[in-house]
C-alpha positions in Angstrom: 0.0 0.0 0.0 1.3 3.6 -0.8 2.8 5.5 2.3 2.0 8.9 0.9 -1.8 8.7 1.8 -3.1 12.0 3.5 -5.2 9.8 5.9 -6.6 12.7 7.7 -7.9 14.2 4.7 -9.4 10.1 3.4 -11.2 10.0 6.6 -12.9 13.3 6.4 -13.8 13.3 3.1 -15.2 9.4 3.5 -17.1 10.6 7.3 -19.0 13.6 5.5 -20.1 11.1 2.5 -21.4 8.8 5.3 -22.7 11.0 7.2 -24.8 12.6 4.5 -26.2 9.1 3.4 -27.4 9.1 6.9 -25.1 7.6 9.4 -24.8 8.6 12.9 -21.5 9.9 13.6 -20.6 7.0 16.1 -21.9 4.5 13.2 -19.9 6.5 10.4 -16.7 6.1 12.5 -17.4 2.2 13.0 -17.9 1.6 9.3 -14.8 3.4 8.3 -12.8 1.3 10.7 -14.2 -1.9 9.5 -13.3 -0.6 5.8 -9.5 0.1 6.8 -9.5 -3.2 8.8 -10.5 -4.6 5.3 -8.7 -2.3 3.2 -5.2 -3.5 5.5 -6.1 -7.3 4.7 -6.5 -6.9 1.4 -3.4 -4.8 0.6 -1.3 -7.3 2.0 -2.3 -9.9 -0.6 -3.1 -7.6 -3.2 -1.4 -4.5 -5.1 -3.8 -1.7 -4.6 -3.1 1.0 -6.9 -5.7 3.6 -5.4 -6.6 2.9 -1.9 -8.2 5.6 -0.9 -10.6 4.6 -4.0 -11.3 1.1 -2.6 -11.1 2.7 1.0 -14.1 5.2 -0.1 -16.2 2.1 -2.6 -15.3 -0.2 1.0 -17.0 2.0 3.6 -20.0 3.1 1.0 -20.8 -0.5 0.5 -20.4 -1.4 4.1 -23.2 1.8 5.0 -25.1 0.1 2.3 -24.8 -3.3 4.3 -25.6 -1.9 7.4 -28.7 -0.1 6.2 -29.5 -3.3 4.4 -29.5 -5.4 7.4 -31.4 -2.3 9.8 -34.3 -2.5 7.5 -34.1 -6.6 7.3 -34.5 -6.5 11.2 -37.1 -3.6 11.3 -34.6 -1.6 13.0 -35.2 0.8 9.9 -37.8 4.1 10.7 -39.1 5.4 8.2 -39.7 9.3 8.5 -43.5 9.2 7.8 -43.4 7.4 11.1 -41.7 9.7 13.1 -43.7 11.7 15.3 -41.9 15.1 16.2 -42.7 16.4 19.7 -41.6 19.8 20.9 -40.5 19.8 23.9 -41.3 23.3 25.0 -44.6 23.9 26.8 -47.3 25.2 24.6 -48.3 29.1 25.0 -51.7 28.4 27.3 -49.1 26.0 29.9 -46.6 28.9 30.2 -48.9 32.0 30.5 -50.8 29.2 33.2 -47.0 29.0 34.7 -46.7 32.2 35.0 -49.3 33.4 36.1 -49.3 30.7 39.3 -45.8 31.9 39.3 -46.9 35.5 40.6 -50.2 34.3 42.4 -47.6 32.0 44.7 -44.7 35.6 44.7 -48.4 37.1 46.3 -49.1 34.0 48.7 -45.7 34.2 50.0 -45.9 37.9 50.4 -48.4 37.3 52.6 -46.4 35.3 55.3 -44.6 37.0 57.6 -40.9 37.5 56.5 -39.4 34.9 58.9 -42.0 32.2 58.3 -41.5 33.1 54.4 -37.9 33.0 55.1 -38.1 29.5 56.5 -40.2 28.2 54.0 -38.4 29.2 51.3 -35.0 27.9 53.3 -36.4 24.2 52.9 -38.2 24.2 49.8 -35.7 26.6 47.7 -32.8 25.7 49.6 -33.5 22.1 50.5 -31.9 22.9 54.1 -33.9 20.1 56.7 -35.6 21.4 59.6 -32.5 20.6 62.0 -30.4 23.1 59.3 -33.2 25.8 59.8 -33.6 25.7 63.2 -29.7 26.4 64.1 -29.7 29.3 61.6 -32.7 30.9 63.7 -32.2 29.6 67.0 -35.1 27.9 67.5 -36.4 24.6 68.4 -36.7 21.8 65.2 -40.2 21.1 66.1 -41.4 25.1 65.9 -39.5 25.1 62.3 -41.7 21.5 61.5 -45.0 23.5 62.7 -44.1 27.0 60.9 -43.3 25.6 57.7 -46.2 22.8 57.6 -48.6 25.7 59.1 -47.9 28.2 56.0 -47.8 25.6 53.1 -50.9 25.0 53.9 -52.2 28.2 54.2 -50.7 29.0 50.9 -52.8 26.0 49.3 -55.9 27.5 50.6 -54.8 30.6 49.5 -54.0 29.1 45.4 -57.1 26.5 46.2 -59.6 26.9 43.4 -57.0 28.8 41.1 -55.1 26.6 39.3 -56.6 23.7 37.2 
């Protein structure tokens, strides 16, 4: 096999060509190693005069194989059977998020500013009642009642608002 083969520029040029037939990239790379594997063995017995050539015809066929034996298996999609889902919320869930968003700013307004700063210490901050407690010098059990006492409050509060 000739030494003066600009590898880099063989495996580029061979990647994009699979890659636009419709290979994943991880399945692109795997095909053009089993085509130098192949393209190795056969030099040895054989005098290649082009192997970059036979290196590009080796992987093309090999994709060719591959998509052959997807669709034999049923591995194959088709893209009428693809069914795209956005993942983004549609407009009415947002403008519904939002809007709970600033009814539950409003709830916790309404708390008094240690209470809200407690609740928001263990929900926000995921701190445990033990963790709260210290910071404010008071008992684990008080912390327990406070912040059970206004979640609820604030569900009666959003009770009847949100769907």
């Amino acid at each position: 096999m000739a030494v003066d083969i600009d590898w880099r520029r063989m495996f580029q040029s061979t990647k994009a060509m699979l890659l636009r037939r419709g290979q994943s990239a991880q399945d692109a790379d795997d095909l053009m190693q089993d085509a130098y594997l192949r393209l190795r063995r056969f030099s040895k017995e054989h005098h290649v005069e082009n192997p970059e050539a036979l290196f590009m015809t080796t992987a093309f066929n090999l994709s060719i194989d591959a998509h052959r034996a997807r669709r034999s298996r049923g591995d194959e999609v088709q893209p009428e059977d693809v069914e795209l889902v956005d993942p983004q919320p549609d407009i009415e869930a947002g403008v519904l998020g939002r809007e709970c968003l600033r009814r539950m700013d409003v709830c916790l307004g309404r708390l008094s500013d240690r209470t809200r700063q407690m609740v928001l210490e263990y929900h926000l901050e995921g701190l445990t009642y033990d963790e709260i407690a210290a910071r404010h010098g008071l008992n684990t059990s008080t912390v327990h009642h406070q912040v059970s006492k206004a979640i609820f409050r604030m569900a009666g509060w959003m009770h009847g608002w949100y769907p």
